[in-house]
C-alpha positions as CSV (number, residue, x, y, z in Angstrom):
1,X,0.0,0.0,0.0
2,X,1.8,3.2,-1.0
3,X,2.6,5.8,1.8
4,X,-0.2,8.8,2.9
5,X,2.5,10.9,1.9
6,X,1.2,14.4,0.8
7,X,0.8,14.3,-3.0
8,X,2.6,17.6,-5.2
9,X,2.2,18.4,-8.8
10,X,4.7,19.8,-11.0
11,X,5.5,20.4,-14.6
12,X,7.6,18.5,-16.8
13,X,10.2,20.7,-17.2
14,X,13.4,18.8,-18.5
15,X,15.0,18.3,-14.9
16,X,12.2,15.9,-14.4
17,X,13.2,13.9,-17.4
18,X,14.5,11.2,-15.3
19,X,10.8,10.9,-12.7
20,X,9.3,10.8,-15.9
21,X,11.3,7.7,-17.1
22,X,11.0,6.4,-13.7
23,X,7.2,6.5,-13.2
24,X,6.7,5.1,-16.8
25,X,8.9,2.0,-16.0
26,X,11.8,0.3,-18.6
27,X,9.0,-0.8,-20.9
28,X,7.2,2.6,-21.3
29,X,4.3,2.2,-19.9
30,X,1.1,1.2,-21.9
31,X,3.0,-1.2,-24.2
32,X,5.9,1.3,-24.8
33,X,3.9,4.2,-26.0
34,X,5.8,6.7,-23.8
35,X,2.9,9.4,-24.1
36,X,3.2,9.2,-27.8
37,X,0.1,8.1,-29.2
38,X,-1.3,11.5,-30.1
39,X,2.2,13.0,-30.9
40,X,3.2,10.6,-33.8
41,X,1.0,9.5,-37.1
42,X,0.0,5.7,-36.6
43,X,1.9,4.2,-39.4
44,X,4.9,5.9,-37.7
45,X,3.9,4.9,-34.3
46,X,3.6,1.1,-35.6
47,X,6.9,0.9,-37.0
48,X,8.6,2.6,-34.6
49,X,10.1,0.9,-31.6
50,X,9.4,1.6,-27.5
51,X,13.3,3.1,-27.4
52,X,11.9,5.7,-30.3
53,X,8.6,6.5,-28.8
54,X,11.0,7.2,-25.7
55,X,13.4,9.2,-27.9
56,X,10.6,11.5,-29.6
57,X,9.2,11.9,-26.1
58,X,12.6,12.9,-24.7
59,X,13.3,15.4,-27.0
60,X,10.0,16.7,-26.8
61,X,10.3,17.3,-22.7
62,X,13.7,18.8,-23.3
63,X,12.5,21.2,-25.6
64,X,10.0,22.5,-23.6
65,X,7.5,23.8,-22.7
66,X,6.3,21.2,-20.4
67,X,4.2,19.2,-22.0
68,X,2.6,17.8,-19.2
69,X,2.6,17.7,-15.0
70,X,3.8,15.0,-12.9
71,X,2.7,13.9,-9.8
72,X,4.1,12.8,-6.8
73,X,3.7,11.1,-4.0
74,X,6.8,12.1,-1.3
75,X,9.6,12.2,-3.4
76,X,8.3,9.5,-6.1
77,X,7.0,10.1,-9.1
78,X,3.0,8.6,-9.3
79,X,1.1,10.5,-12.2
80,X,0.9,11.9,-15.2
81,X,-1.2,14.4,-17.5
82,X,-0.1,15.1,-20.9
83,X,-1.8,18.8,-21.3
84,X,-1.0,21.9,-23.5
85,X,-2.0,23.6,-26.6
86,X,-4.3,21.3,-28.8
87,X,-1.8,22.1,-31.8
88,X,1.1,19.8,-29.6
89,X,-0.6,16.4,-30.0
90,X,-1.2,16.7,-34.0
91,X,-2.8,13.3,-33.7
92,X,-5.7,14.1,-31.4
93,X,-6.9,16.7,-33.9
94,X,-7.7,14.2,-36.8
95,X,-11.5,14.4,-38.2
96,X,-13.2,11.2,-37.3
97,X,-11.7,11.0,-33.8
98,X,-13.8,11.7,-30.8
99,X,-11.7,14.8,-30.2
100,X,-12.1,16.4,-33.5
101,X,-12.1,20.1,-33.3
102,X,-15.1,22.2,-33.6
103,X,-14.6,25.4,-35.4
104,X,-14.5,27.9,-32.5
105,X,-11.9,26.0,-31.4
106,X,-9.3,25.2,-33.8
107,X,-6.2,23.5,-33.2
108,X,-4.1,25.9,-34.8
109,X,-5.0,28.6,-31.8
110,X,-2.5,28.2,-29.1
111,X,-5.4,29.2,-26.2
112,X,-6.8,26.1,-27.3
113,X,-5.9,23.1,-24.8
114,X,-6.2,19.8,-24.5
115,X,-6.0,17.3,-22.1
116,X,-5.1,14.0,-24.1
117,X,-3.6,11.1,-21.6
118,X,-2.9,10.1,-18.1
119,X,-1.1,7.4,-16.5
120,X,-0.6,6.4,-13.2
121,X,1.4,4.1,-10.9
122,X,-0.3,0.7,-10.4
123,X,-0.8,1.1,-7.0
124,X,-2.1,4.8,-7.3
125,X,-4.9,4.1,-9.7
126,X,-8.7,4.0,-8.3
127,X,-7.2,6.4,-5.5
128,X,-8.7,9.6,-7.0
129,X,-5.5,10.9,-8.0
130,X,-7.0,11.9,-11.1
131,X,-9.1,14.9,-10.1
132,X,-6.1,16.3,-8.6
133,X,-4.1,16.4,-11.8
134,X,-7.1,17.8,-13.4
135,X,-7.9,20.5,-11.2
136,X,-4.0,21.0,-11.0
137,X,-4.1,21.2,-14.6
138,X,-6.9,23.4,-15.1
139,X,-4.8,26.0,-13.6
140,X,-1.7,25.9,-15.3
141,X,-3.2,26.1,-18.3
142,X,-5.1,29.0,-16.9
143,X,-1.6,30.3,-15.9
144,X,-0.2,30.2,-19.7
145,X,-3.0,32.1,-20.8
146,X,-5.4,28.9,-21.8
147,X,-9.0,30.6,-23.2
148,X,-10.6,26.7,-22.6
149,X,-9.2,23.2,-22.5
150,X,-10.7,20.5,-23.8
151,X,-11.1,16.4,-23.2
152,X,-12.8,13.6,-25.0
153,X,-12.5,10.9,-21.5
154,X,-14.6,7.3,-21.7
155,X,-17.8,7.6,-20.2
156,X,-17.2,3.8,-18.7
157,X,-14.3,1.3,-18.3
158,X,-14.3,-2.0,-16.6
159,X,-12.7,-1.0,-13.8
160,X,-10.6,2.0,-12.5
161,X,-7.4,0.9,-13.5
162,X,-7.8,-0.2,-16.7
163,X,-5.3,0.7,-19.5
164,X,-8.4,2.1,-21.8
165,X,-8.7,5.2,-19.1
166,X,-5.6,6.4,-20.5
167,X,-7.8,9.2,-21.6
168,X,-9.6,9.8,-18.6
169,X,-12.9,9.4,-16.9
170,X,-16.2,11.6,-18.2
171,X,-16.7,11.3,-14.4
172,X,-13.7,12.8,-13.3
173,X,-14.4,16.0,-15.8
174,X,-17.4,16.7,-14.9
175,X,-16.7,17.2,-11.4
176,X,-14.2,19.9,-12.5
177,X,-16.9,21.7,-14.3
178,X,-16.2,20.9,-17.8
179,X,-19.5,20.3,-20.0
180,X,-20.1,18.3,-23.3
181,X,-19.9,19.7,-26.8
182,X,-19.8,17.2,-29.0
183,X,-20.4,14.0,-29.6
184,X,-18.3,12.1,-32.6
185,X,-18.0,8.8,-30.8
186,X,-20.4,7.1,-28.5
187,X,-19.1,6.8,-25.1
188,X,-16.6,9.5,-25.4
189,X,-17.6,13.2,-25.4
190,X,-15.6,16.2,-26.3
191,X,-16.0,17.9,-23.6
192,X,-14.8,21.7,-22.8
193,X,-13.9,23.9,-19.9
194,X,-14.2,27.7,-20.6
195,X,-11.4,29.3,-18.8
């Protein structure tokens, strides 16, 4: 059982290169994505290997800005939230997907956020630990002059920890006062936050 240990969030800047290795594990988390699933195109992404994904990941942290927070709990790392401008995850802005952009909110416009993925220790997930990076979230982006953010969670998953919540829980959002949109895929709404 992990520690009560207060829990602190913090941006990815590129001296947290190495928590961010360390929370995602040798393997990369989620079958080596490394956070890269809406930063690379698919056929890319399939041919590529885990020590790429962590490459393109790498470079991105060190390039800043921080593409993302980190949680931790103590000293060690525990969570993640990829957020920022929509225009960052080029994949997450393709028509057909459940976060397709409407047009008073294009990708292009660097006010326009989006929360895209989380992932979390094993033994932190069910704990809640996602409303915190949301609400953590919500103002940072406020912070680097965010107009709205937007999410497109999964209104159900089979249990609290399972891989599929990668992009959150509708649940989770609503609580933080973000509303639906759109609709492009059953079960996952784009959902918005006016900041």
């Amino acid at each position: 059982m992990p520690s009560a240990s207060p829990v602190t969030v913090h941006p990815l800047e590129p001296g947290r290169l190495a928590d961010f290795e360390a929370l995602f594990g040798p393997k990369g988390a989620c079958y080596g994505c490394w956070c890269t699933y809406f930063r690379m195109r698919p056929k890319e992404r399939q041919v590529s290997t885990p020590e790429a994904r962590h490459d393109h990941m790498a470079d991105r942290i060190r390039r800043g800005p921080p593409p993302g927070l980190l949680a931790y709990r103590g000293e060690r790392p525990v969570g993640w939230m990829q957020i920022g401008p929509r225009a960052d995850v080029p994949e997450w802005n393709n028509p057909g997907r459940a976060t397709t952009p409407l047009p008073d909110a294009p990708a292009d416009d660097p006010s326009v956020w989006a929360i895209s993925c989380f992932y979390f220790a094993p033994a932190e997930r069910g704990r809640g630990l996602s409303h915190r990076l949301v609400a953590e979230g919500i103002a940072f982006a406020r912070k680097q002059g965010a107009r709205l953010i937007e999410a497109a969670p999964m209104d159900r998953a089979k249990q609290s920890g399972s891989v599929g919540l990668f992009v959150g829980s509708t649940s989770v959002f609503l609580k933080a006062g973000f509303s639906e949109v759109a609709c492009h895929k059953p079960g996952r709404p784009l959902l918005r936050l006016t900041l």
